[in-house]
N, C-alpha and C positions, 0 to 999 in steps of 0.2 A: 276429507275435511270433516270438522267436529259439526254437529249441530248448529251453535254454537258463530262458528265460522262460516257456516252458510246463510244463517242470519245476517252477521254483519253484511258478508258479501249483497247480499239481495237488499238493505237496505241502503246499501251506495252506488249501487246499479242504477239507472236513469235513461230510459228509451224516451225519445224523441221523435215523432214521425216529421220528413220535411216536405215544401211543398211538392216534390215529385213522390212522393208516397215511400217512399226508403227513409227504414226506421233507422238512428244517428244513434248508436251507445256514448253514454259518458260515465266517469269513474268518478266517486269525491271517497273522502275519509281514506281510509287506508289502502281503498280499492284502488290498482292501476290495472290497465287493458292492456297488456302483452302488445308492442309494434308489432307491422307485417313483416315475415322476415325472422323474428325473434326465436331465439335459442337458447333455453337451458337444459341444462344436466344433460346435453346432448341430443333433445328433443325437440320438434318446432312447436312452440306455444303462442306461435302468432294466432289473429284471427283465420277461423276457417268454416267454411259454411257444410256439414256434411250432409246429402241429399240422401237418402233410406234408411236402412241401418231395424227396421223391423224385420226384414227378412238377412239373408247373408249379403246380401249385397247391396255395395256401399260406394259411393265417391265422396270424394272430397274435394274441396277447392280451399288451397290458404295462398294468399297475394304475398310474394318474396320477390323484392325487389330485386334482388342479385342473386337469382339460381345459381349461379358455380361460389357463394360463399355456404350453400346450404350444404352439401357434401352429403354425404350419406344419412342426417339429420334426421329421424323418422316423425312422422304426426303422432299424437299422441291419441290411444283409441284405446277400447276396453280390450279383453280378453274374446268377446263373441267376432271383432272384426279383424283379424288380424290381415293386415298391407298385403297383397300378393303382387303389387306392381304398381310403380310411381312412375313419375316425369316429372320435370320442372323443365319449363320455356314459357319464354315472352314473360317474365314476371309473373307466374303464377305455377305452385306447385298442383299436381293432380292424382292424390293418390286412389285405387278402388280394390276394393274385398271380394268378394262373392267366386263363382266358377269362372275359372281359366275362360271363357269365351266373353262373356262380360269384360273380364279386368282387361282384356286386348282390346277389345273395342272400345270400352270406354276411354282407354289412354291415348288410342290412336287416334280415336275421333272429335272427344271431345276439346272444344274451343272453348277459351274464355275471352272475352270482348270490355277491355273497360270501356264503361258510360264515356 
């Protein structure tokens, strides 16, 4: 994105804290928020929360309501984290980075709980 474009972006961006303390995004002007789920050019551009990412190792979590319409769809991440292993169940895909022991346990163990 231009300069430019990240201006606009960041002035149509609108956080919200609500009263259980989880901050609410909203979009105005030209700005939209990618659905959960959501797929372009082949990629998932829905929301996704990714937990490190300073060191190599990384998770993710993005909410896909219908995992068997995600297909091989990858998250979208820089060049430093590249995916070494995903899941999708229960409505929530779970990708992570870092060393082979990590990315197995983390896909294996980790659980998502919606509120």
């Amino acid at each position: 994105m231009t300069f430019e474009q990240r201006l606009a972006w960041a002035g149509n961006l609108r956080g919200t804290p609500g009263p259980d303390g989880f901050l609410t995004l909203s979009a105005g002007g030209p700005l939209r928020l990618s659905r959960p789920g959501e797929i372009r050019d082949g990629r998932l551009v829905g929301p996704q929360l990714w937990l490190g990412g300073l060191s190599r190792r990384m998770l993710v979590v993005a909410p896909v309501p219908d995992c068997g319409r995600l297909g091989r769809a990858p998250v979208v991440l820089d060049a430093r984290h590249a995916i070494a292993g995903g899941d999708c169940r229960d409505g929530y895909y779970l990708a992570a980075s870092g060393d082979p022991e990590f990315v197995r346990e983390a896909i294996a163990k980790v659980r998502v709980r919606p509120a």
